[in-house]
N, C-alpha and C positions, 0 to 999 in steps of 0.2 A: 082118718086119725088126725086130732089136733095137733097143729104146729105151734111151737113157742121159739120166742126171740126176748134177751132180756138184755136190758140197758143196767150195768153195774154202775153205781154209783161209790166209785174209789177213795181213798184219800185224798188223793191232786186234783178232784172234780169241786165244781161250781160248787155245790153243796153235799151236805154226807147223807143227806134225807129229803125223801117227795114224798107229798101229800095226794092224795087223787082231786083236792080242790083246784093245786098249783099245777096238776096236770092236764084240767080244764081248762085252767088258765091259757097254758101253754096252745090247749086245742083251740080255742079262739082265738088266738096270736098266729097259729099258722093260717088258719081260715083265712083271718082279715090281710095278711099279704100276701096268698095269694089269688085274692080280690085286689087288691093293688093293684101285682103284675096281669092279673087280665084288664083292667081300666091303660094300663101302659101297652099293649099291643092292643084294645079296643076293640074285646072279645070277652062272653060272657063266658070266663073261666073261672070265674065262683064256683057255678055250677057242675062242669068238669073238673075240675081240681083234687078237692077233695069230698064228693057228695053223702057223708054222710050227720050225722045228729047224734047229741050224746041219749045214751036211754040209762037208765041205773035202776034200780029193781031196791026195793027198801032193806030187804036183808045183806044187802050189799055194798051199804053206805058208808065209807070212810075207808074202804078194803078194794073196790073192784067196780066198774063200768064198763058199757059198752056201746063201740060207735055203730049205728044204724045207718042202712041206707034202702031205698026204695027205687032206686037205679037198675036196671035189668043186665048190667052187670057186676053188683057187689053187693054184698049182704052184713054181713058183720065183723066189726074186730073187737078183741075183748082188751081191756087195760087193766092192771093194776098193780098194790104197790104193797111189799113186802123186806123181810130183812133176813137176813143170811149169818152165820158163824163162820167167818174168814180163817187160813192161819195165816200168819202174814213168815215174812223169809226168814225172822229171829225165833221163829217159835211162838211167839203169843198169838191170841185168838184176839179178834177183835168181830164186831157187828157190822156189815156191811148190807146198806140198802140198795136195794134194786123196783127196777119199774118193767113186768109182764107183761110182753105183748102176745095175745092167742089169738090163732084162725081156729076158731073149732070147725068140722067137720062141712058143715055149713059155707063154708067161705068161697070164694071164686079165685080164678088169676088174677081178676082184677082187685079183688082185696089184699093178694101178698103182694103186688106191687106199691098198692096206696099204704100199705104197713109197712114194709122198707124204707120208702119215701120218709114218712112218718116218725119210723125210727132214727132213720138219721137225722131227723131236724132237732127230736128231742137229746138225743147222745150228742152232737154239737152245742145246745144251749145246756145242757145239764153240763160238758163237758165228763160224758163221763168213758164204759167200754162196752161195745155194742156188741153182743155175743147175737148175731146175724140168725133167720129160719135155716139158713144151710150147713152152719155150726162156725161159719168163719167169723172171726174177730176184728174191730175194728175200733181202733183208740183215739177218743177224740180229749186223750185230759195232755194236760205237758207232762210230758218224758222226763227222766232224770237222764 
């Protein structure tokens, strides 16, 4: 059975809304540091890092991707990006964007390790609430 993990994108987050292009973005911004830190200990951790490749399937263009790999331990993780009907604590509804991370059936240990990983670098730079694959919550926006 597929596992999901969703990064809430709050009111007091970096922004109210992700795109899957600036999610791209974000995946070759993690790649290339940590290429960095494997050049700073002077070991090919490009490679082991995060070994996978974006793949996106055409009828899935602006809604959903997924990272590939060809690693003999990790297979796929699925990404994408959606919006929600909030209530907020006064009563009003408001729209609340979110970013879907999936292990479909398919996946390894070592892909809910590299999607954890994954997850919290985006819920940190999004600043937003990372509703964890094992239901536990983690807030990375400012608190009141």
């Amino acid at each position: 059975m597929a596992s999901n993990a969703y990064i809430k994108l709050v009111p007091s987050s970096a922004k109210e809304s992700v795109t899957t292009d600036e999610l791209k973005e974000l995946f070759h911004y993690y790649k290339e540091i940590t290429t960095k830190t494997g050049k700073q200990v002077d070991w090919q951790y490009d490679e082991a890092s995060f070994p996978y490749e974006i793949k996106e399937k055409p009828e899935a263009k602006g809604s959903w991707f997924y990272l590939y790999s060809n690693e003999d331990r990790y297979h796929a993780i699925l990404l994408g990006v959606d919006s929600e009907v909030v209530t907020l604590e006064d009563g009003s509804e408001q729209a609340q964007s979110y970013i879907q991370v999936t292990l479909p059936e398919s996946s390894t240990y070592g892909d809910k390790g590299k999607a954890n990983e994954f997850c919290k670098f985006l819920a940190k730079k999004l600043q937003g609430e990372l509703h964890l694959f094992n239901g536990r919550v983690m807030y990375f926006y400012p608190r009141k």
